[in-house]
N, C-alpha and C positions, 0 to 999 in steps of 0.2 A: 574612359569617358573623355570626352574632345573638353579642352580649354577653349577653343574657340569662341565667342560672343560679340555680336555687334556693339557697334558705337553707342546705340543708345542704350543696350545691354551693363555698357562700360560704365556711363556718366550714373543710371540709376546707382550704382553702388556707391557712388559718392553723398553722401546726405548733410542737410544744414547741421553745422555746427563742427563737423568732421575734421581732422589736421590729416592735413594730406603734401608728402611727399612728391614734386614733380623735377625729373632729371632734365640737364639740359644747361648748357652755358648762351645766351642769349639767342637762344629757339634752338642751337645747335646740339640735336639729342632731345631733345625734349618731342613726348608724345603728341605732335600737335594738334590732328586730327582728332583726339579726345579730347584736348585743351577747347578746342574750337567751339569745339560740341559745349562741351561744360560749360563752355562760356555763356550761349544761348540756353542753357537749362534750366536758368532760374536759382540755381540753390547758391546758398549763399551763408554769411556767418565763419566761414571757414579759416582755420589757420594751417598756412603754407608755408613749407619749408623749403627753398630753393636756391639757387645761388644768388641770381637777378630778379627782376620784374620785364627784363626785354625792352618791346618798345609797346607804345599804347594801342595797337592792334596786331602785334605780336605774342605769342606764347600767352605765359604768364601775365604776361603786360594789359590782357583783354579783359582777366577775372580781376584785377587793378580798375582798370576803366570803370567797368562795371559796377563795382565796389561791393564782390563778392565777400570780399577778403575782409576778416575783423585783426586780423594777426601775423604776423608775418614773418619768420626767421628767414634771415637773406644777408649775403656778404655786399651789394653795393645793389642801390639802385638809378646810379646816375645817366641812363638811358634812357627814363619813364620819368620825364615833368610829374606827372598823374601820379606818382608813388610819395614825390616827394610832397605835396599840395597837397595827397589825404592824411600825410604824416604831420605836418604843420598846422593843421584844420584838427588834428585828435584826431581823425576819420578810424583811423590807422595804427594799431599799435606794431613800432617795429623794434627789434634787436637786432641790432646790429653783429654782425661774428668775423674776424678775420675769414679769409677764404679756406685755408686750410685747416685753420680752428673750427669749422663747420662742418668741413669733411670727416675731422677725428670725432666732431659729435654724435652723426651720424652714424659712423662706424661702430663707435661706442655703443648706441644703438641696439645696434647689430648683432653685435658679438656680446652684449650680456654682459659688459661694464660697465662699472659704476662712473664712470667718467674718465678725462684724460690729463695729463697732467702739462700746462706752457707755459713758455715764458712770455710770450705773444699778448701785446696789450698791457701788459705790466705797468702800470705808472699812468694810462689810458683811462678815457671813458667804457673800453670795456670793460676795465676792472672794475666796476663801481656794483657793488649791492654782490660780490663774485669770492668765495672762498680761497685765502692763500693759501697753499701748507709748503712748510720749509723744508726739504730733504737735502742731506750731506751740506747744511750753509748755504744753498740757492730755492730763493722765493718761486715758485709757479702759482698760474691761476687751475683751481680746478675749474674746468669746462663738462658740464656736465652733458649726458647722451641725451640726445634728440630720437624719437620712434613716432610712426603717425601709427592712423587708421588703415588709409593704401597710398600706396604708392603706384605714381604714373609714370613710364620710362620707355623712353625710346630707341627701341633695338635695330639695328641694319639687318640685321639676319635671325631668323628662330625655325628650330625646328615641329614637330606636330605633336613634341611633349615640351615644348616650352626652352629648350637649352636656347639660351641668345646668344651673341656678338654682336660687337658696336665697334665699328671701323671706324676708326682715327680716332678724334679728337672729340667724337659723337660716346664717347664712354664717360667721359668728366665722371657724375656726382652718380651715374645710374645705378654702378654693383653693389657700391654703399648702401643706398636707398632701395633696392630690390632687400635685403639684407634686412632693414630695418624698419619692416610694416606689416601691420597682419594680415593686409590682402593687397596683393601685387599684382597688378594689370600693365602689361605690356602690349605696344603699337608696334609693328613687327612691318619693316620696306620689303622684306621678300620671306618665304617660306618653303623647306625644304623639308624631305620626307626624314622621320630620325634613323640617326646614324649615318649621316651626309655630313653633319660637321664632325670636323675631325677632336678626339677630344680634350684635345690642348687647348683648342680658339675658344672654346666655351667659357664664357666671362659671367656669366648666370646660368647656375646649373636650374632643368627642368622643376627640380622639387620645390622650387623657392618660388615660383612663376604660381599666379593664380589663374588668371585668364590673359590670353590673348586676341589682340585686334589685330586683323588681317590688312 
């Protein structure tokens, strides 16, 4: 049975209220093309889990504008005015998470842990309302896993059963978050017939992949 499904095919899966997943360091990697779309779609309510908010007609930065968004787990938003004005208004509830303390949340996620254990933020406004436990004499914060609804992620390459690669620097948050949702839709810049990629390069295997955008 073909993954394939168009854009609007993509966005219907997204519904009010949802926490959704999207890959991507300031639009770099991030499924835009379904962003775009989502953006015009109306739904709204949702809580996003992402690195940034981009810029205010970029990426993420467009469901921000819009002010799809009720929630928002994100390591900075300092390239979107408009994130930080819905956050000072209430508009906007955000948490804050170091960059890498996000990543291990997600993964955590992922892989069906209970959470990860840092010293990252210690003494911080992250730590605030955040569980310490002591092991061998050193304080960490438990940071607990992050999972949405689906996940949106954007692949440089996939083949016709879903295997990706993300060349360069376009892989940031993606494997994580392919990883950690229970329906994963991937935007795919080119498509090869399977068993074209060789299967080392494969950075998300087929079986995790829900639907893909052409």
């Amino acid at each position: 049975m073909s993954k394939f499904i168009s854009i609007e095919e993509a966005v219907s899966k997204v519904k009010d209220g949802m926490t959704i997943m999207v890959g991507g360091f300031l639009a770099n990697g991030t499924p835009n093309r379904i962003i775009d779309a989502l953006a015009k779609s109306g739904v709204k309510d949702l809580t996003v889990i992402c690195n940034d908010t981009s810029y205010p007609e970029k990426g993420v930065g467009q469901l921000i504008a819009n002010k799809q968004v009720k929630k928002l787990y994100v390591s900075h938003i300092g390239t979107n005015p408009l994130t930080s004005e819905q956050m000072n208004s209430r508009e906007l509830e955000i948490e804050f998470c170091p960059q890498g303390s996000l990543a291990e949340r997600v993964r955590a996620g992922g892989c069906g842990l209970g959470g990860v254990l840092t010293q990252t933020g210690l003494g911080t406004i992250v730590a605030e309302g955040k569980q310490i436990i002591n092991v061998d004499g050193k304080d960490y914060l438990l940071e607990k896993p992050l999972r949405a609804d689906v996940a949106l992620v954007g692949a440089s390459l996939c083949d016709r059963s879903g295997n990706l690669v993300y060349r360069g620097t376009s892989q940031n948050f993606n494997p994580l978050m392919a990883a950690a949702a229970d329906v994963v839709i991937a935007e795919a810049g080119e498509v090869v017939e399977t068993g074209a990629i060789a299967a080392e390069n494969v950075k998300t295997p087929g079986i995790m992949v829900d639907y893909i955008v052409e």
